[in-house]
SEKEPA-579784 format. One record per residue (C-alpha): x, y, z; residue number from 1; residue in one letter. Coordinates in steps of 0.2 Angstrom, whole numbers, plus 2048, in hexadecimal, padded with zeros to 3 digits. Layout:
SITE   u   v   w resi resn
SITE   X   Y   Z  NUM    A
...
//
This chain:
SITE   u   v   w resi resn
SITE 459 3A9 7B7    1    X
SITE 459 3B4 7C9    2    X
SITE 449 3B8 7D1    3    X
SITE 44C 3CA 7CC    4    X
SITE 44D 3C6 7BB    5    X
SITE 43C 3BD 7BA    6    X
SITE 435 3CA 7C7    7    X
SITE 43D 3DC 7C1    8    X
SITE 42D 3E5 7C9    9    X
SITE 42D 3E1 7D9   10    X
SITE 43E 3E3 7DA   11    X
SITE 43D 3F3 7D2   12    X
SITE 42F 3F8 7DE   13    X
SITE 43C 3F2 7EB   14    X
SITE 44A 3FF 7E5   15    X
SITE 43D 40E 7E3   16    X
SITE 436 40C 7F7   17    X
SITE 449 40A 7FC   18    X
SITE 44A 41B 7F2   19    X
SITE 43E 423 7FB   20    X
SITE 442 41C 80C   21    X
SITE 451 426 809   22    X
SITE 44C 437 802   23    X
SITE 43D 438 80E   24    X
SITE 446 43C 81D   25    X
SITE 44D 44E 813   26    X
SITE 43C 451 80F   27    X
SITE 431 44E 81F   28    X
SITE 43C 455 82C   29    X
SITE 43F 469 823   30    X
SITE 42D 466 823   31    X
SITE 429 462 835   32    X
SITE 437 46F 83B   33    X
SITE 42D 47F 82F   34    X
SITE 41D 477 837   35    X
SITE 424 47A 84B   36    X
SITE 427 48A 847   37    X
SITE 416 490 845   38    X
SITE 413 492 85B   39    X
SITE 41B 48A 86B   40    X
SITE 40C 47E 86D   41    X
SITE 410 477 85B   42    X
SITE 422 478 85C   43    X
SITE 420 46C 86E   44    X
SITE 412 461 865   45    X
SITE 41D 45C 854   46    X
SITE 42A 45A 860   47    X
SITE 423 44C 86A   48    X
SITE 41B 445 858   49    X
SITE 42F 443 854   50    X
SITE 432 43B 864   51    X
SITE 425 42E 866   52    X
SITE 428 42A 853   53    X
SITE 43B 426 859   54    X
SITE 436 41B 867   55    X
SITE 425 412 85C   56    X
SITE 438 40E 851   57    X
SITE 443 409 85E   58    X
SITE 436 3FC 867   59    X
SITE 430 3F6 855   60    X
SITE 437 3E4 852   61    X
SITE 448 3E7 84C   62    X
SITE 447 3DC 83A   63    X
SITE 439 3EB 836   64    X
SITE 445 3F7 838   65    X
SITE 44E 3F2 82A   66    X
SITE 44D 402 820   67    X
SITE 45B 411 81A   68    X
SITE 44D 41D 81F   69    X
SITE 454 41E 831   70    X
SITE 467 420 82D   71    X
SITE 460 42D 81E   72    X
SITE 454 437 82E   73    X
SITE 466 439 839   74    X
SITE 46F 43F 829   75    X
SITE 460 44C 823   76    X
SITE 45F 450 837   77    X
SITE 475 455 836   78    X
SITE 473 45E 82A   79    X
SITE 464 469 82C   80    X
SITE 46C 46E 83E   81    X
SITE 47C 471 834   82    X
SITE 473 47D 827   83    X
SITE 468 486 833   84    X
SITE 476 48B 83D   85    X
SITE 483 48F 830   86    X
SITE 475 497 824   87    X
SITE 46C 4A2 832   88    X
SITE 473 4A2 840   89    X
SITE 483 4A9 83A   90    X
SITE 479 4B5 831   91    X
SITE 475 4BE 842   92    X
SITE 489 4C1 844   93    X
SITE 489 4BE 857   94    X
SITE 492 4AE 855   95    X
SITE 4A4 4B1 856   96    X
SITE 4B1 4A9 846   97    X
SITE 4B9 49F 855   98    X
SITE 4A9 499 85D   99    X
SITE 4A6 491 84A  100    X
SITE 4B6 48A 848  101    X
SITE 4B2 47F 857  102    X
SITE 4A3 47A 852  103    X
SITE 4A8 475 841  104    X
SITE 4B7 46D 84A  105    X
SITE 4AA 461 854  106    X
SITE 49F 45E 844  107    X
SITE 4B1 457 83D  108    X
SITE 4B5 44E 84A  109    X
SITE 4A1 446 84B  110    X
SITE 4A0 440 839  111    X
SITE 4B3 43B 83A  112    X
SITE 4AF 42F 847  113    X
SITE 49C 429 842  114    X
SITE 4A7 425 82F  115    X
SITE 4B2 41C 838  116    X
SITE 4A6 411 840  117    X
SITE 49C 40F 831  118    X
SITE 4AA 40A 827  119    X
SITE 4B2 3FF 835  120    X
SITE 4A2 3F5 833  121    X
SITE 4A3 3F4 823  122    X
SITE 4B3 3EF 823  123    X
SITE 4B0 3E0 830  124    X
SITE 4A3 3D8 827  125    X
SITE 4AD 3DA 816  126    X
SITE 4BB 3D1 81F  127    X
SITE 4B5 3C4 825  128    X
SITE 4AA 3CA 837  129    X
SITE 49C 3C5 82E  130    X
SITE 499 3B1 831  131    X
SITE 48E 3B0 825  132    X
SITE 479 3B5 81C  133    X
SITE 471 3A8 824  134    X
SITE 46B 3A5 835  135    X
SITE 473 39A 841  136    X
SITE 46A 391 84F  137    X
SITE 47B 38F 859  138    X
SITE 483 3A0 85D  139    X
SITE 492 3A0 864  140    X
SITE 497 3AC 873  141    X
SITE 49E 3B8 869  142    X
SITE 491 3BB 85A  143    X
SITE 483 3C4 858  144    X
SITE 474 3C2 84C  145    X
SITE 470 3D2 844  146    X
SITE 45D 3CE 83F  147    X
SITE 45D 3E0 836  148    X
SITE 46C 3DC 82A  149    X
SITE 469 3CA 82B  150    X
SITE 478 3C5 82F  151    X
SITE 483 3BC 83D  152    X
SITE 491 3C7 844  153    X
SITE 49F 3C6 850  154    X
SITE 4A3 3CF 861  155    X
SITE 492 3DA 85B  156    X
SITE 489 3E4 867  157    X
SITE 47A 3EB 85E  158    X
SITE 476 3F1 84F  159    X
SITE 473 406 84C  160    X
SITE 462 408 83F  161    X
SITE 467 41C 841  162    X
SITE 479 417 83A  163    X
SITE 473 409 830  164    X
SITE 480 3FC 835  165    X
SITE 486 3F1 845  166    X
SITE 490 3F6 852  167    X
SITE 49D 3EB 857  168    X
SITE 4AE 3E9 862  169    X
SITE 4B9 3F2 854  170    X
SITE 4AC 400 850  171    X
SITE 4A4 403 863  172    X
SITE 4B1 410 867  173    X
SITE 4AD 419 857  174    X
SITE 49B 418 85B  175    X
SITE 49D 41D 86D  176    X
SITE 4AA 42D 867  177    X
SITE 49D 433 859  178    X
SITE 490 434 865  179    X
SITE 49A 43D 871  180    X
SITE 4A2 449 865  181    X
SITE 48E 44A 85F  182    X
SITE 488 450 86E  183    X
SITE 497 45E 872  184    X
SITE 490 464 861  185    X
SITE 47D 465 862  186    X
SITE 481 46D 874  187    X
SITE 48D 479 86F  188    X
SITE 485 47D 85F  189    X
SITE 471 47E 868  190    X
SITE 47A 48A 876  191    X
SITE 481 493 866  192    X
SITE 471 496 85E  193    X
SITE 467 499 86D  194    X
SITE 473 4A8 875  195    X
SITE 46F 4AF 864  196    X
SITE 45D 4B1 861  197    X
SITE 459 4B1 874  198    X
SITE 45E 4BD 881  199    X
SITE 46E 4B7 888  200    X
SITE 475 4B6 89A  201    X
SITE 486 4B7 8A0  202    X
SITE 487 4A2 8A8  203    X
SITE 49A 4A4 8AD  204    X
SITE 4A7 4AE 8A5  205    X
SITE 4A5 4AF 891  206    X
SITE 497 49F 892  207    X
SITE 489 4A8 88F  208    X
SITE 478 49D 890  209    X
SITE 465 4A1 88A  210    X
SITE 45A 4AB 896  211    X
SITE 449 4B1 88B  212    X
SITE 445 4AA 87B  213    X
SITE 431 4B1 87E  214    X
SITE 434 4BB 86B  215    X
SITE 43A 4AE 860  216    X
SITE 429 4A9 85B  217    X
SITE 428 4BB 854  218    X
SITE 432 4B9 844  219    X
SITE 436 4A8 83B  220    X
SITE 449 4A7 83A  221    X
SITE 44A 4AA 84C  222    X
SITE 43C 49B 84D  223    X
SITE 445 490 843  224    X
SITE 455 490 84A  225    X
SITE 44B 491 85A  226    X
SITE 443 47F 856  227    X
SITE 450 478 84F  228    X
SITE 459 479 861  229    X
SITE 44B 473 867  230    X
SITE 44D 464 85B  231    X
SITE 45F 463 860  232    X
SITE 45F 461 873  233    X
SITE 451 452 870  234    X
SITE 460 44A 866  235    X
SITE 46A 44E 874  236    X
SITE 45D 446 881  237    X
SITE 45C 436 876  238    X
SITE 471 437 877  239    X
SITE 472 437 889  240    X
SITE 466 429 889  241    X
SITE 472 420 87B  242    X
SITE 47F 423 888  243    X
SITE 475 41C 897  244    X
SITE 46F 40C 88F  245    X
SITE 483 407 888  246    X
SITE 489 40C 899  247    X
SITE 47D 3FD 8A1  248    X
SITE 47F 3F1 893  249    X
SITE 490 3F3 887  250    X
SITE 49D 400 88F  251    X
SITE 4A0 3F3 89B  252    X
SITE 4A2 3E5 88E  253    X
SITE 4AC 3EF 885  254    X
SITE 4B7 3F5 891  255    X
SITE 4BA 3E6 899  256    X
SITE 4C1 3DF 888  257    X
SITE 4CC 3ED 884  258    X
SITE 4D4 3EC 895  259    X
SITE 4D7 3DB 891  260    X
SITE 4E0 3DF 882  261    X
SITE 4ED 3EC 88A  262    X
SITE 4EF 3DE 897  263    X
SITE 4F2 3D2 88C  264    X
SITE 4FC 3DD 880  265    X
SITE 509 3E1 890  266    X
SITE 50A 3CF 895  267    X
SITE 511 3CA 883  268    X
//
């Protein structure tokens, strides 16, 4: 007899906040974007509310963070940009079928990569990367323990609570890609909207870039897509500081070992 067995309620109650963890993220985040579109000083004030939440997560311990709530927040956060801009911003008929065919070409190419890292990881600890559920006192050089998943890995860097899975040596590149192709898109696509429902100013040849955005307040759409570009260029802030921080700590780990694999590869 299991401990489930002879406890069904708690785990039960388990599985039900698990549940929530997940679908909350849908739910709050529609509602904090309707909410900043109400006036500027809103907009700016649910805006830092979002921000300090992130960084109250991100200096928590890390074994409290062990919640689908985060990975679920990125995933409502995708595609809420992508609805906004394919459901309203289109709708204005200023955006070009090409322009779109580029940014649904970086969308693919973002959640091609971010898949890849995800099932990389998956596959690794399937295979045999994982060393095993409980803690060892005596890590070697190469492992890593996850105190999120519980579990030691090796060659890992870090594990990602807004992708829900560790990063290591066969998935960084993925990781690193994602976020690049990531923040092509949320650029493209913010410059996009923002050309649209703001007056627009020839920047060099056809890149045209925002000038006055003082009326979108005056109708909700326009305040919407407005906020949500808002939204997006904090994700692209807290990008270039995802960038910055791997630069110091894991890019040159990482590049250092792939060098040595094509030296090692021509030597054989």
């Amino acid at each position: 007899m299991t401990i489930q067995e002879i406890l069904p309620y708690n785990n039960n109650k388990s599985n039900k906040k698990m549940d929530l963890d997940i679908i909350l993220p849908f739910i709050i985040l529609p509602i904090l974007l309707l909410v900043a579109t109400l006036s500027r000083a809103v907009t700016l004030t649910v805006m830092i509310f979002i921000g300090m939440g992130a960084l109250y997560v991100i200096s928590r311990p890390r074994h409290r963070n062990r919640s689908p709530f985060f990975y679920s927040w990125t995933l409502s956060s995708g595609l809420y940009m992508f609805l906004i801009f394919e459901m309203i911003v289109m709708d204005f008929w200023e955006i070009t079928y090409y322009e779109n065919v580029v940014f649904l070409s970086l969308i693919t190419f973002t959640c091609y990569f971010f898949y890849k890292m995800k099932s990389t990881a998956d596959f690794e600890l399937a295979t045999g990367t994982c060393k095993g559920n409980d803690y060892s006192p005596v890590l070697t050089s190469d492992s890593h323990y996850c105190k999120i998943c519980e579990i030691e890995v090796s060659e890992g860097y870090f594990h990602s609570i807004w992708w829900d899975c560790c990063v290591l040596k066969p998935n960084y590149g993925y990781f690193l890609l994602g976020h690049m192709f990531t923040l092509a898109t949320l650029l493209y696509g913010t410059n996009l909207t923002l050309t649209t429902i703001c007056q627009p100013y020839i920047f060099y040849g056809p890149i045209l870039m925002p000038e006055d955005c003082s009326d979108v307040y005056n109708e909700f759409y326009l305040a919407l897509c407005f906020v949500t570009c808002v939204y997006s260029l904090g994700y692209v802030s807290v990008i270039c500081l995802v960038f910055l921080h791997q630069l110091l700590k894991n890019i040159p780990k990482y590049g250092e070992s792939q060098w040595q694999r094509i030296v090692h590869a021509f030597n054989v």
